[in-house]
LOGU-87819 format. One record per residue: x, y, z of N, C-alpha, C in turn. Coordinates in steps of 0.05 Angstrom, whole numbers, padded with zeros to 5 digits, always signed. Layout:
XYZXYZXYZ ...
***
This chain:
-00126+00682+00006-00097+00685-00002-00080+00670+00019 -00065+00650+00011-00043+00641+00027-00021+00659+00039 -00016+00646+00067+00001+00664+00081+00032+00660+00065 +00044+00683+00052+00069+00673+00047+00089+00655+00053 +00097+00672+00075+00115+00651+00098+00108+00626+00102 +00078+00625+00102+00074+00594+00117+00082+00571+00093 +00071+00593+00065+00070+00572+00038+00104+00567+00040 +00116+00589+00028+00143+00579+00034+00151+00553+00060 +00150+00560+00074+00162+00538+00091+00145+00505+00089 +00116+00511+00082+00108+00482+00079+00115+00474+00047 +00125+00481+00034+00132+00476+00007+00158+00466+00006 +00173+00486+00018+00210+00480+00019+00224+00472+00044 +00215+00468+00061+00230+00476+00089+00229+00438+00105 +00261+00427+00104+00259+00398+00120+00246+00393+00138 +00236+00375+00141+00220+00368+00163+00202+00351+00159 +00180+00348+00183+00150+00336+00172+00132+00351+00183 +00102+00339+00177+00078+00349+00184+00062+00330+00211 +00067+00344+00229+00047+00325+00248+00023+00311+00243 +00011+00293+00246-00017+00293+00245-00018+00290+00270 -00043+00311+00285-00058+00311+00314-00082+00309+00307 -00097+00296+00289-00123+00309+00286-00145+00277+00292 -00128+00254+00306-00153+00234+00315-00181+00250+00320 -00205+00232+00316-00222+00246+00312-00241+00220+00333 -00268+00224+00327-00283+00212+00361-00278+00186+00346 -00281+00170+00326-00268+00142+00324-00253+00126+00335 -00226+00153+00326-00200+00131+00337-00184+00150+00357 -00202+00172+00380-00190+00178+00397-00195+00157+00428 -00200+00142+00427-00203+00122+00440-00185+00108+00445 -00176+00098+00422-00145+00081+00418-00125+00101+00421 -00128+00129+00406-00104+00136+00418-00105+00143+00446 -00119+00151+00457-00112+00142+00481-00105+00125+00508 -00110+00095+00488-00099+00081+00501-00075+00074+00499 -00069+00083+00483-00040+00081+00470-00023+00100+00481 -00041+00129+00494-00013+00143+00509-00022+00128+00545 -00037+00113+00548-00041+00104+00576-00067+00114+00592 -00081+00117+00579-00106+00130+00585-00131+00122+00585 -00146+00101+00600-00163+00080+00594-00189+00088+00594 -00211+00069+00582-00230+00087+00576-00250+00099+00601 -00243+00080+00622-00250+00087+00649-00242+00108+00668 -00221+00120+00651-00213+00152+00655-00228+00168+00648 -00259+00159+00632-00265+00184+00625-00293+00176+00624 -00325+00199+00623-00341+00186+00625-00359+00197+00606 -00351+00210+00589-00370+00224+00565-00347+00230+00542 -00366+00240+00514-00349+00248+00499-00330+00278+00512 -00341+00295+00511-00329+00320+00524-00304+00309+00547 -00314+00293+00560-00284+00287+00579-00259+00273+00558 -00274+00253+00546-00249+00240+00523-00238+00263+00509 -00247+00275+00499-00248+00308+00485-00223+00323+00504 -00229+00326+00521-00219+00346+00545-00185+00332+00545 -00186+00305+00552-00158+00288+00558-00143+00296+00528 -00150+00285+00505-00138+00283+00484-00129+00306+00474 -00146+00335+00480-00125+00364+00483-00104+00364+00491 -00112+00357+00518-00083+00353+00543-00061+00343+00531 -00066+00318+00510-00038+00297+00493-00037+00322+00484 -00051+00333+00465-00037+00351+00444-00024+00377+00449 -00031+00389+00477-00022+00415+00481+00003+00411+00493 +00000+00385+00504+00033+00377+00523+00054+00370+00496 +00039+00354+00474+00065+00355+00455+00069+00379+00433 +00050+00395+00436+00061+00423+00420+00080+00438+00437 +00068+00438+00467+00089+00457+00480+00114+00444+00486 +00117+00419+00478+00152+00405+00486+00168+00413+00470 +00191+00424+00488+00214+00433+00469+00222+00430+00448 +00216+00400+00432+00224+00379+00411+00214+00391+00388 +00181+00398+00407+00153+00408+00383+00166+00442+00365 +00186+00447+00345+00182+00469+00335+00192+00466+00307 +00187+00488+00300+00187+00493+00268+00211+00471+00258 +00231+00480+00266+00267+00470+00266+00266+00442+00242 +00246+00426+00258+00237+00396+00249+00212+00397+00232 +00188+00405+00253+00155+00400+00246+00155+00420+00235 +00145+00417+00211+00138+00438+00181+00106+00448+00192 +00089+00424+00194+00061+00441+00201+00059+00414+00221 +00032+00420+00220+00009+00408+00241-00012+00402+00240 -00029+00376+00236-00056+00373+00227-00077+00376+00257 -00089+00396+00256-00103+00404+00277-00146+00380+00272 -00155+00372+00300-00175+00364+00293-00202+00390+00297 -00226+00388+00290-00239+00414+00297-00248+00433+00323 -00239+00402+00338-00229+00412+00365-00210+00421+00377 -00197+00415+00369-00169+00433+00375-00158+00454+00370 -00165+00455+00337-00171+00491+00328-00186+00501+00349 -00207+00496+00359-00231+00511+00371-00213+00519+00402 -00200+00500+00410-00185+00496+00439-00163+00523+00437 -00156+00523+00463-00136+00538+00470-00117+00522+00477 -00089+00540+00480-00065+00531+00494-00051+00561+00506 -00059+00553+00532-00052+00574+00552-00058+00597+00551 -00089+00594+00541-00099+00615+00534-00101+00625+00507 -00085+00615+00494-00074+00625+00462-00092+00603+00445 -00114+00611+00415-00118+00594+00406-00101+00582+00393 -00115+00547+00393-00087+00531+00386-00071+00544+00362 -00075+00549+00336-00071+00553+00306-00057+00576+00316 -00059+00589+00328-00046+00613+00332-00016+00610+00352 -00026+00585+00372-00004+00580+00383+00024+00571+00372 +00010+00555+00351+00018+00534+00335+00045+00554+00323 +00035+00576+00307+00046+00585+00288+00068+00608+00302 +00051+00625+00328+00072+00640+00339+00091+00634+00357 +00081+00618+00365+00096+00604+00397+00117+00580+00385 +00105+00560+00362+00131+00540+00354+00128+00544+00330 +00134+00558+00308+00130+00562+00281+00130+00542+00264 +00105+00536+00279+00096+00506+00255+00064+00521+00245 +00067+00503+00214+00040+00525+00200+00021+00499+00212 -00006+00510+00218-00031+00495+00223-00050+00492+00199 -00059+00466+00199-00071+00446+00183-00092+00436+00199 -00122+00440+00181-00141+00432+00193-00151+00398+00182 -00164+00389+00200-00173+00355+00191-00208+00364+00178 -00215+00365+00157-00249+00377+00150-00267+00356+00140 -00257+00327+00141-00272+00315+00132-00290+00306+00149 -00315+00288+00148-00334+00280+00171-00332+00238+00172 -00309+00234+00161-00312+00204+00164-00324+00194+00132 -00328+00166+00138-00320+00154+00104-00348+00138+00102 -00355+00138+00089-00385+00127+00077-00381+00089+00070 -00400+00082+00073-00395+00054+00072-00382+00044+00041 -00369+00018+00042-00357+00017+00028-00366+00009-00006 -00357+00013-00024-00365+00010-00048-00350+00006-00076 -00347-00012-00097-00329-00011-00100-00306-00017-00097 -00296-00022-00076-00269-00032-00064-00266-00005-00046 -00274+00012-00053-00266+00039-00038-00291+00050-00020 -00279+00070+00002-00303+00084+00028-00292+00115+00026 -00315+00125+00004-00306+00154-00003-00320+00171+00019 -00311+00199+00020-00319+00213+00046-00347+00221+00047 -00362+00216+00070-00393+00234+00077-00390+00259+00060 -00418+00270+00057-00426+00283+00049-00415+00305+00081 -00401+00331+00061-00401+00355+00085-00410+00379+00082 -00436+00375+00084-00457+00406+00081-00445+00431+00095 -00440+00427+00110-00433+00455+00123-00397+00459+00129 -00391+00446+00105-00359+00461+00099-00347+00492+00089 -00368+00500+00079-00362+00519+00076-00369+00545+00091 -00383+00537+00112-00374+00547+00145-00358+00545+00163 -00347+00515+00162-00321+00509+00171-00290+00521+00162 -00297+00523+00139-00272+00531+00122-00278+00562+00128 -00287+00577+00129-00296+00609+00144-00283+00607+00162 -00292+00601+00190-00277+00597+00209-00249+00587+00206 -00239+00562+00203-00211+00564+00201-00195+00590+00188 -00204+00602+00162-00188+00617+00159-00192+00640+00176 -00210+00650+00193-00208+00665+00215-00188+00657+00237 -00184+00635+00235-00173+00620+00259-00144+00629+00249 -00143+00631+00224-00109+00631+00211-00096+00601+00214 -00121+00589+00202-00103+00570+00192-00098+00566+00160 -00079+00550+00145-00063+00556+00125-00075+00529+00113 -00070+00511+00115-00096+00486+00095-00112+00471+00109 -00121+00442+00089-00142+00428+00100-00126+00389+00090 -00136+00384+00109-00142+00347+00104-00163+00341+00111 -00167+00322+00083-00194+00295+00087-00184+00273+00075 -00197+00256+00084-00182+00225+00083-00211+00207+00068 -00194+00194+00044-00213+00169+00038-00206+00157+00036 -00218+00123+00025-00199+00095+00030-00203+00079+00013 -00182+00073-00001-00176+00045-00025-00181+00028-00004 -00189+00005-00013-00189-00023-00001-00175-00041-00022 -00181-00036-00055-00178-00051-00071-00169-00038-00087 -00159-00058-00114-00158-00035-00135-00171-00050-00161 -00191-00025-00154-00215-00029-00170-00219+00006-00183 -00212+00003-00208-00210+00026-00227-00240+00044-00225 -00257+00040-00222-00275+00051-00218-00286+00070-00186 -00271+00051-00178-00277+00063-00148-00252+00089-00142 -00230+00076-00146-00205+00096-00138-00209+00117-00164 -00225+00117-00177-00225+00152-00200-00248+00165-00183 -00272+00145-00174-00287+00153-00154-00281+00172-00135 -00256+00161-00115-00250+00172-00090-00234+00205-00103 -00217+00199-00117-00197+00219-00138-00210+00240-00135 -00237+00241-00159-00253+00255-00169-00264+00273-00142 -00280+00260-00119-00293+00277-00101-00272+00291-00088 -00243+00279-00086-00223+00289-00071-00215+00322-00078 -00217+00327-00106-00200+00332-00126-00230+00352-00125 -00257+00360-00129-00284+00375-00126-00276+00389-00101 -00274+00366-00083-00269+00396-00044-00256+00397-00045 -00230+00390-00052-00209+00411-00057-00210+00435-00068 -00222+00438-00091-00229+00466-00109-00242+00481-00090 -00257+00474-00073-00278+00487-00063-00260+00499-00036 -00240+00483-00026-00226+00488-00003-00214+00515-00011 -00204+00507-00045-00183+00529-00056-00201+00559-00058 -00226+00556-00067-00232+00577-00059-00235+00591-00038 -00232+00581-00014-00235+00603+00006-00203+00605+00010 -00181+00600+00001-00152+00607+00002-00143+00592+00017 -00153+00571+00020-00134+00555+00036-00122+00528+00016 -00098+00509+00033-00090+00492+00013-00104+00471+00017 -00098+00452-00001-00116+00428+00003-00095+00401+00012 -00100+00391+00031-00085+00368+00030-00104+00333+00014 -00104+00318-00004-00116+00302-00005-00101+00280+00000 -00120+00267+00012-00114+00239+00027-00134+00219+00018 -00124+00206-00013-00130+00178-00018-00108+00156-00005 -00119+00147+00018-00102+00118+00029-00105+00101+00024 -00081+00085+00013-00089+00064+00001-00079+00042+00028 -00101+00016+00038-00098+00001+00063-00070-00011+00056 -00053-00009+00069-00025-00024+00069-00028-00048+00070 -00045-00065+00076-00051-00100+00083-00073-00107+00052 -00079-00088+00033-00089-00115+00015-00073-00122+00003 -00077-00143-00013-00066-00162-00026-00059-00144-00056 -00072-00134-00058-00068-00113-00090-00063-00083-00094 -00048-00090-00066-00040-00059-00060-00029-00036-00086 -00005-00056-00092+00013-00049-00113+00000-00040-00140 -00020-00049-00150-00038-00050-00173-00062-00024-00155 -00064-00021-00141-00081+00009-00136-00063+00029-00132 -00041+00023-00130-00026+00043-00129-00022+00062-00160 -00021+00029-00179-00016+00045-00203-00037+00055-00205 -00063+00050-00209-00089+00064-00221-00085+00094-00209 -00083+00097-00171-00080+00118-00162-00060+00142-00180 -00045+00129-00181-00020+00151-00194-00036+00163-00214 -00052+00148-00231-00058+00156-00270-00083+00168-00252 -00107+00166-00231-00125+00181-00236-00107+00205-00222 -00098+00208-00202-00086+00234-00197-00075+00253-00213 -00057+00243-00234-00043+00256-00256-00065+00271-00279 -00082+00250-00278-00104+00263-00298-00117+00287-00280 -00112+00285-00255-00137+00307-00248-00121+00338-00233 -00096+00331-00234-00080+00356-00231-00066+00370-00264 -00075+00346-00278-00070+00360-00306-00099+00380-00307 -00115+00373-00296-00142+00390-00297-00140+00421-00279 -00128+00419-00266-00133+00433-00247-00131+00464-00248 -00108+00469-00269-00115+00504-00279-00088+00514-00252 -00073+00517-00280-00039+00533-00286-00038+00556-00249 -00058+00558-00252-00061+00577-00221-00060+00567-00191 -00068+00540-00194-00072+00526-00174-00054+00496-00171 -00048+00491-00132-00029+00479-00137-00046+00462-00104 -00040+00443-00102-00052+00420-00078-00034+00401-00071 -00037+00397-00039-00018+00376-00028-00026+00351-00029 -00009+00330-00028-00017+00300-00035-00006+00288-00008 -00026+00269+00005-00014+00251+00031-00030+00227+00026 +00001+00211+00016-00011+00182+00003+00000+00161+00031 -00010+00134+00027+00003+00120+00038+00037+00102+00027 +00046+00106+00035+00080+00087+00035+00074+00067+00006 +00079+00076-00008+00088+00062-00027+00096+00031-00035 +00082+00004-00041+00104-00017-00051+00120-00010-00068 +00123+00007-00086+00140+00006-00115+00154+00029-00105 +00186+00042-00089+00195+00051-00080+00194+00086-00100 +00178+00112-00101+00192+00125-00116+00164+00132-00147 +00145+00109-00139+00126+00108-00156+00114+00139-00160 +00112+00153-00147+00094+00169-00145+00124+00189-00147 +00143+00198-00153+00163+00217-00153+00149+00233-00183 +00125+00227-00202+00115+00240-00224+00103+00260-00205 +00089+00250-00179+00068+00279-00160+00088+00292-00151 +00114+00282-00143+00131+00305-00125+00142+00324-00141 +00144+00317-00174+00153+00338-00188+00135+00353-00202 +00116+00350-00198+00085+00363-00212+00082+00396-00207 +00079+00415-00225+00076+00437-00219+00049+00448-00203 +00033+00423-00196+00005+00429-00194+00012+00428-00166 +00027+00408-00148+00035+00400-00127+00058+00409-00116 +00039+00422-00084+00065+00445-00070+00083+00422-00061 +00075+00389-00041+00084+00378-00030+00070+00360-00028 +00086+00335-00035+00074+00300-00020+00087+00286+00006 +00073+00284+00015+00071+00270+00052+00057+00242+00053 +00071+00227+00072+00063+00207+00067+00052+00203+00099 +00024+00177+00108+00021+00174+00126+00026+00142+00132 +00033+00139+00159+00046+00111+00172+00027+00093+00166 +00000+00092+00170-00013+00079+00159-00021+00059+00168 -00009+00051+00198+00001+00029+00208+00022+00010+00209 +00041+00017+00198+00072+00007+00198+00089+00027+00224 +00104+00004+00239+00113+00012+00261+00133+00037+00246 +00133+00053+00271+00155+00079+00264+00176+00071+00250 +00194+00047+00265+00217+00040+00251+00213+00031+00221 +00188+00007+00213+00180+00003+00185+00171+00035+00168 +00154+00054+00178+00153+00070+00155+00175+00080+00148 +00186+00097+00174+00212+00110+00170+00228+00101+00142 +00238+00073+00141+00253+00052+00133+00240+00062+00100 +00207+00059+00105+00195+00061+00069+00208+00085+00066 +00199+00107+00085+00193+00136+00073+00222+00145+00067 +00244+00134+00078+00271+00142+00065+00272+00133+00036 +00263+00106+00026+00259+00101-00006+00257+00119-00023 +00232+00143-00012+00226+00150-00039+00222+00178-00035 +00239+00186-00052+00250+00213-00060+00230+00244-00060 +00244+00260-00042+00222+00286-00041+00193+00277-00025 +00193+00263-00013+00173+00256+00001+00182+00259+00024 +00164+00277+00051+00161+00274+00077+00137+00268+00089 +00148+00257+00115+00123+00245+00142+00097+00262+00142 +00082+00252+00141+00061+00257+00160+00047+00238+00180 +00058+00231+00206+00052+00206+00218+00036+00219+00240 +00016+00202+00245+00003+00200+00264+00009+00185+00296 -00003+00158+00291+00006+00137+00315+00041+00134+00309 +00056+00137+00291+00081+00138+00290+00098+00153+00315 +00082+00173+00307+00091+00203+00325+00096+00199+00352 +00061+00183+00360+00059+00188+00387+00066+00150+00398 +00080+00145+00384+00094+00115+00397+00111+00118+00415 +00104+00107+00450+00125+00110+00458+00117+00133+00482 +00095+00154+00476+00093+00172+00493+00074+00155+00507 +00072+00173+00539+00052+00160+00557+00043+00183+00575 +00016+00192+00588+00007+00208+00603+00024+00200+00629 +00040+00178+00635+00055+00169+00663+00080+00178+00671 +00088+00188+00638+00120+00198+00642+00118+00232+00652 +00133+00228+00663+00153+00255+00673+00158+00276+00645 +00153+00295+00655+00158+00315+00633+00185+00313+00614 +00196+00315+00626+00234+00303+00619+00238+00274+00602 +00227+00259+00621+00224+00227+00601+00202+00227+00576 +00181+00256+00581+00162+00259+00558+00182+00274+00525 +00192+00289+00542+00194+00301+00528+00230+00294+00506 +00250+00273+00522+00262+00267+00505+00251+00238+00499 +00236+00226+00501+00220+00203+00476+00214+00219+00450 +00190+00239+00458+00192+00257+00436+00210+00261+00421 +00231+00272+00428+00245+00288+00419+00267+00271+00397 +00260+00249+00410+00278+00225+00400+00263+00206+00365 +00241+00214+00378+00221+00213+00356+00222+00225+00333 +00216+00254+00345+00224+00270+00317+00242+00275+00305 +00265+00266+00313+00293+00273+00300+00286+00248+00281 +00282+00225+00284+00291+00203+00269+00262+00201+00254 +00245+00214+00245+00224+00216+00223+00229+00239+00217 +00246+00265+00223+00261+00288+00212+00281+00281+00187 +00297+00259+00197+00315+00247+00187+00314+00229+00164 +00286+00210+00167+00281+00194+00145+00264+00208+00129 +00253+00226+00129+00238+00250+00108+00259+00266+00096 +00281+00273+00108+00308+00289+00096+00317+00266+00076 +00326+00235+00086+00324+00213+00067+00328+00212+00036 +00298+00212+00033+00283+00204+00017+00299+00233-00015 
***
């Protein structure tokens, strides 16, 4: 059963959704990106260890609370982590009343189709146990258009749209994340296929149940305003995708009822070198103006 409060506020309440949940891929880069080289560190567990540190320093910054940030995409380490003793999900929600969001996918299978749908995750439904012990409130997994190739994107849809059900049964929400790559050439034309297999598969989905959508930024400004008004759909979020802060921002004001979920957006700009003070109004400066272009839209 969903937490009331939390559903309310991630359904209705301005703002955006963090994403914290880099995972051993691309925690690498993000850390070079807050100043942290890989010679800082000499195992996974130490990379592991630093990349908490980014996340617990920007949950506990003044900037970091409900006010703005609606939730928080947590990675399975981080759920598992503390903050000041407090587990994170718990910190998350009592300490800055942002709802926590777990990342459950295991990475993307080679490519096929035009598309790289998600590994196989055997032991999700141990994972998903634990989080909701943990009190956390939904889930993200991520797969990837390359092309638009009608067979592949009903492909990605379809498995998206199966663990989700399965998410829904243990009461949590589902976030699905079909991304479509912002750099091909036929972006626009996977976009449409995306829209019609999604529509077909929340027409499926049964009057009782309702799932979050985190697409990538749109070419066709507003295309997707059929998901934001969908009774099946609590909320659509969009991720940066790789467009500088100032470029998504810019998209994600376009199109209507849609808010952030940015990742490298977020953390543009921060650095392990700054001063708590200079950390913390970059931040702060951050979230107001992806606060702002998600109110936008």
């Amino acid at each position: 059963m969903l937490n009331a409060q939390m559903a309310k506020q991630v359904a209705e309440k301005p703002g955006f959704i963090a994403a914290l949940d880099q995972s051993g891929g691309s925690t690498p880069k993000a850390l070079r990106l807050y100043g942290v080289e890989e010679s800082a560190y000499n195992n996974d567990e130490e990379m592991y260890a630093l990349i908490h540190q980014m996340r617990a320093r920007i949950i506990k910054s003044p900037a970091f609370t409900g006010e703005q940030v609606v939730g928080a995409i947590l990675f399975e380490r981080t759920m598992d982590g503390e903050i000041d003793g407090i587990p994170t999900a718990e910190y998350l929600w009592t300490k800055r009343s942002v709802v926590p969001f777990l990342k459950v996918d295991k990475g993307l299978a080679d490519e096929k189709d035009g598309v790289q749908l998600m590994k196989p995750m055997p032991e999700l439904d141990a994972l998903l146990e634990r989080a909701v012990a943990k009190g956390i409130f939904g889930t993200k997994m991520r797969s990837v258009i390359n092309a638009a190739n009608a067979e592949g994107i009903s492909a990605v849809v379809a498995q998206q749209f199966d663990v989700g059900r399965q998410i829904l049964g243990h009461g949590l929400m589902p976030i699905i994340e079909p991304e479509v790559t912002i750099t091909i050439a036929d972006k626009a034309e996977a976009e449409e296929i995306l829209l019609a297999e999604i529509l077909k598969q929340l027409d499926a989905l049964g009057h009782d149940k309702q799932v979050m959508l985190k697409l990538s930024l749109p070419e066709k400004a507003n295309i997707y305003k059929p998901l934001v008004d969908h009774p099946r759909v609590m909320r659509v979020v969009a991720l940066s995708g790789g467009y500088s802060r100032e470029e998504a921002n810019r998209k994600l004001a376009e199109n209507t009822g849609i808010i952030a979920s940015f990742s490298r957006a977020l953390t543009e700009g921060l650095s392990a070198k700054q001063a708590d003070s200079d950390f913390d109004a970059v931040l702060g400066d951050t979230i107001h103006c992806i606060c702002e272009a998600s109110k936008a839209g």
